[in-house]
mmCIF file of the C-alpha atoms, coordinates in Angstrom:
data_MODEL
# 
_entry.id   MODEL 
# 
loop_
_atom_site.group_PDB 
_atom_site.id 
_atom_site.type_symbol 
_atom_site.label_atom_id 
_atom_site.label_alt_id 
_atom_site.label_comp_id 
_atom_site.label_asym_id 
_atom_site.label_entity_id 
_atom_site.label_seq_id 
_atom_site.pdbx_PDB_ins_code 
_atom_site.Cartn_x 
_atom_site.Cartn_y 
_atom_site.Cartn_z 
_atom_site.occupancy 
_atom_site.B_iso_or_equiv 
_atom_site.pdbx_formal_charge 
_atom_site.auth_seq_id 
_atom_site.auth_comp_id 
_atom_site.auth_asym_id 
_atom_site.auth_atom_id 
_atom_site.pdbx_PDB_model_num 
ATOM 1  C CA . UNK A 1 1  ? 50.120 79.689 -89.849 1.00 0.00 ? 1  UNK A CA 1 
ATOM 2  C CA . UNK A 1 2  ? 46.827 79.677 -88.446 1.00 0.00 ? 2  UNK A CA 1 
ATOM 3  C CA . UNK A 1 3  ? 43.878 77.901 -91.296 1.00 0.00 ? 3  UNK A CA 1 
ATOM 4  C CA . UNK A 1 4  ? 41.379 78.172 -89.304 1.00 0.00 ? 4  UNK A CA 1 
ATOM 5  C CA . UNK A 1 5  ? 40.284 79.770 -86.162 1.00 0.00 ? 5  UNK A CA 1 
ATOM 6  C CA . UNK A 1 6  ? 35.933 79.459 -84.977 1.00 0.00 ? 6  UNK A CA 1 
ATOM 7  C CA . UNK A 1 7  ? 34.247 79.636 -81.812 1.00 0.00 ? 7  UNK A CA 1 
ATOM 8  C CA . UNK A 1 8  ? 30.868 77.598 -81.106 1.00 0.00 ? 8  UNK A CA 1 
ATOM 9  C CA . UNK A 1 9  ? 28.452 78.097 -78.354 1.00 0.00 ? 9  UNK A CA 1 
ATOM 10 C CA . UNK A 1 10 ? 27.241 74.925 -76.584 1.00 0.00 ? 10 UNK A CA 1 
ATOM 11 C CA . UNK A 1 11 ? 24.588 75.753 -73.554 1.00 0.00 ? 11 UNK A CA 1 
ATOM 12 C CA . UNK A 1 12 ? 27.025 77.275 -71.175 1.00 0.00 ? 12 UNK A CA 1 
ATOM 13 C CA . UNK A 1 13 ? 30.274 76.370 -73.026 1.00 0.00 ? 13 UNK A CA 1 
ATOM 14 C CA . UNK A 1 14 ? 32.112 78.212 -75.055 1.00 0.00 ? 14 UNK A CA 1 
ATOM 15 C CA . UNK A 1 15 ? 34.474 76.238 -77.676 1.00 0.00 ? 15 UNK A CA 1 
ATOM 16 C CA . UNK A 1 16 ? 36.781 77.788 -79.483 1.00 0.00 ? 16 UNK A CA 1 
ATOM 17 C CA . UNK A 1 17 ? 38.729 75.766 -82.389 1.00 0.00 ? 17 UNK A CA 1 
ATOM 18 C CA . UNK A 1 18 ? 42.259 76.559 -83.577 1.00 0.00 ? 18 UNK A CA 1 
ATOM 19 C CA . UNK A 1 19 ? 43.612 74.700 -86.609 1.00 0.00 ? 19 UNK A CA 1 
ATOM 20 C CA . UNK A 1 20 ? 47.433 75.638 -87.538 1.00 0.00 ? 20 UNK A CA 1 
ATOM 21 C CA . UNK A 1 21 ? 50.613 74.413 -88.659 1.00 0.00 ? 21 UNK A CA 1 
ATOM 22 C CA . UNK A 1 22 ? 52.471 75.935 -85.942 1.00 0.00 ? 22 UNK A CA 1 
ATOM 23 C CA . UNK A 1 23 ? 51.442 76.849 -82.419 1.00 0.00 ? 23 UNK A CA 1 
ATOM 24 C CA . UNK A 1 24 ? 53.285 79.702 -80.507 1.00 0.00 ? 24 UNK A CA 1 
ATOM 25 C CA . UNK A 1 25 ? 53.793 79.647 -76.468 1.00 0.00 ? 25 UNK A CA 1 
ATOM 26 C CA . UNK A 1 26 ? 50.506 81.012 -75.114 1.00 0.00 ? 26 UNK A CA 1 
ATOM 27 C CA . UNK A 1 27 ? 49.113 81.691 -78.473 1.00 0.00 ? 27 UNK A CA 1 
ATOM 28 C CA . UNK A 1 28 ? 45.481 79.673 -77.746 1.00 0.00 ? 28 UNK A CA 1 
ATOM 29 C CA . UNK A 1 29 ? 45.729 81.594 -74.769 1.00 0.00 ? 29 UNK A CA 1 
ATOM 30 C CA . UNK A 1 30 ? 46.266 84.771 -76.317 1.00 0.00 ? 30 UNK A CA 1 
ATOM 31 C CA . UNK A 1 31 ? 43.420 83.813 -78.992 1.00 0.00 ? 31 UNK A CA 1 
ATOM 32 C CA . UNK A 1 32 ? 40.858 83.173 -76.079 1.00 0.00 ? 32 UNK A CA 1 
ATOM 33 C CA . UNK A 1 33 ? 41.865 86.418 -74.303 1.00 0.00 ? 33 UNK A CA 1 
ATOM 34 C CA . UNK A 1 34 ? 41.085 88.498 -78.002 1.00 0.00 ? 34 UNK A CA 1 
ATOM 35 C CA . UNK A 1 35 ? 37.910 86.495 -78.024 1.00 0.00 ? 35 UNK A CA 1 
ATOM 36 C CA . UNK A 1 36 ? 36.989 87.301 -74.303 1.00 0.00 ? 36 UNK A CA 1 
ATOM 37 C CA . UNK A 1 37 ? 37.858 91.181 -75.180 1.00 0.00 ? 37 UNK A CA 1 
ATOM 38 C CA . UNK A 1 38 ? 35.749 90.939 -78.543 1.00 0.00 ? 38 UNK A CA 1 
ATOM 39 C CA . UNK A 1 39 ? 32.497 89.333 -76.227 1.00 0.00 ? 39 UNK A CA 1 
ATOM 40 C CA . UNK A 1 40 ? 33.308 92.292 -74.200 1.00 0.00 ? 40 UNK A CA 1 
ATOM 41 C CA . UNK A 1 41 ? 32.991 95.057 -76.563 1.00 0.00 ? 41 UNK A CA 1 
ATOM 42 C CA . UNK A 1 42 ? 36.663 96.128 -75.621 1.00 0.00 ? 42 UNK A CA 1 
ATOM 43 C CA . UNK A 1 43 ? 38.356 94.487 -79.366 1.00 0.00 ? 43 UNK A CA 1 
ATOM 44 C CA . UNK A 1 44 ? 35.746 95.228 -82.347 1.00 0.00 ? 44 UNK A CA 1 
ATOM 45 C CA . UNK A 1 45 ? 35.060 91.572 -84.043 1.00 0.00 ? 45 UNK A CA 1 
ATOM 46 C CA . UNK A 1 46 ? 36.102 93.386 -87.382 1.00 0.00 ? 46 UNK A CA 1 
ATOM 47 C CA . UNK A 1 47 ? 39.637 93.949 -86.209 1.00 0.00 ? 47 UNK A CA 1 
ATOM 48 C CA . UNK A 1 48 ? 40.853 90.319 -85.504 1.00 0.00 ? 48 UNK A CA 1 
ATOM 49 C CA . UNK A 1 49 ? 41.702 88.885 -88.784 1.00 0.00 ? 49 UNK A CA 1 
ATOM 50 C CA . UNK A 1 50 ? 44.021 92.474 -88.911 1.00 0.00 ? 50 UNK A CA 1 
ATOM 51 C CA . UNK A 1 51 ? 45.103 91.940 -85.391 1.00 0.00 ? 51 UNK A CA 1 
ATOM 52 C CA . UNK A 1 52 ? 46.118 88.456 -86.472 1.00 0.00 ? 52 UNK A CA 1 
ATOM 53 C CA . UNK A 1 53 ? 47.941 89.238 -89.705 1.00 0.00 ? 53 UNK A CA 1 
ATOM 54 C CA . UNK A 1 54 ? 49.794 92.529 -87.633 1.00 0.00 ? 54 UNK A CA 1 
ATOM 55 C CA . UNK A 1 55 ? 51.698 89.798 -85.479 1.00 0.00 ? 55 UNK A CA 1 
ATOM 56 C CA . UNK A 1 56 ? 51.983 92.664 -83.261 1.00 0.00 ? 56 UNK A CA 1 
ATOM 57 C CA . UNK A 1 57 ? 51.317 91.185 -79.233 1.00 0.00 ? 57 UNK A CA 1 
ATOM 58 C CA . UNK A 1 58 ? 50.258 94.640 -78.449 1.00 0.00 ? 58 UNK A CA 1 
ATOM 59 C CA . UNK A 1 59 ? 47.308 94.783 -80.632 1.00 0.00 ? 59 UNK A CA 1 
ATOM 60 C CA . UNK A 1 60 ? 45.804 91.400 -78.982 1.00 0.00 ? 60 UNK A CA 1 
ATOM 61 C CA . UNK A 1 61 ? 43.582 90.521 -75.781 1.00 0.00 ? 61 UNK A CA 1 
ATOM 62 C CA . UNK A 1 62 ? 45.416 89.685 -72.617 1.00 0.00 ? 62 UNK A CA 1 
ATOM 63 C CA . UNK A 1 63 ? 46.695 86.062 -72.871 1.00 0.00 ? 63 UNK A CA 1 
ATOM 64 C CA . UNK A 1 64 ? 43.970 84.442 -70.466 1.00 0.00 ? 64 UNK A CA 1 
ATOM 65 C CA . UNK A 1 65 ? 44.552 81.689 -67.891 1.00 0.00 ? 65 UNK A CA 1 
ATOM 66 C CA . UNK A 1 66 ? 44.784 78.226 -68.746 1.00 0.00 ? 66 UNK A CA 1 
ATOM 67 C CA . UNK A 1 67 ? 42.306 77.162 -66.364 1.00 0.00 ? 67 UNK A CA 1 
ATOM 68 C CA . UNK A 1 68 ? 39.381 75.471 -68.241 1.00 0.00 ? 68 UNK A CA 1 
ATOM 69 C CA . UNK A 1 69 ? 41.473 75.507 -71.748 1.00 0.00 ? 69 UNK A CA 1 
ATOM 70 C CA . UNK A 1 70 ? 42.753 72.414 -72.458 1.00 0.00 ? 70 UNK A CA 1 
ATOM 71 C CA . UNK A 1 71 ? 43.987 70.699 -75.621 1.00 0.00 ? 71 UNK A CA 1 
ATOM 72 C CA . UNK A 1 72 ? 41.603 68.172 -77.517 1.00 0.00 ? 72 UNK A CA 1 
ATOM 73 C CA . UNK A 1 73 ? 43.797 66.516 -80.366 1.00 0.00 ? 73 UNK A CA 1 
ATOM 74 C CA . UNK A 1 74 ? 47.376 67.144 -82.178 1.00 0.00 ? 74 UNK A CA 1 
ATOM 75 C CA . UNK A 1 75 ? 47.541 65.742 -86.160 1.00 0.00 ? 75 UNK A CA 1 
ATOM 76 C CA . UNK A 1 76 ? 50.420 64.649 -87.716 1.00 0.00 ? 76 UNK A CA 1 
# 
């Protein structure tokens, strides 16, 4: 379950936070592609906690590369 899911602009950055209990295969990447399509007008930024809670694949962004994502820290 996700808890918590923000993005942050930092000069030319972009960082985008996931906090869960559970993570899926490709679902960061999958999370970054919905936020790419919501910067690009394609996804409306009202429709992503629905698309979310749907856990339907079809309803997301394509699941973007994994070049320049990278994982930060893992709690336990």
């Amino acid at each position: 379950t996700i808890s918590e899911c923000f993005v942050i602009k930092d000069g030319d950055d972009i960082k985008l936070t996931v906090t869960a209990d559970g993570f899926l295969y490709n679902m960061v990447r999958i999370i970054v592609g919905t936020a790419v399509a919501v910067s690009d007008g394609r996804i409306n930024p009202n429709d992503t906690t629905e698309i979310l809670q749907s856990k339907q694949r079809d309803k997301a962004g394509v699941t973007a590369p994994a070049h320049g994502l990278f994982l930060e820290k893992v709690h336990y």
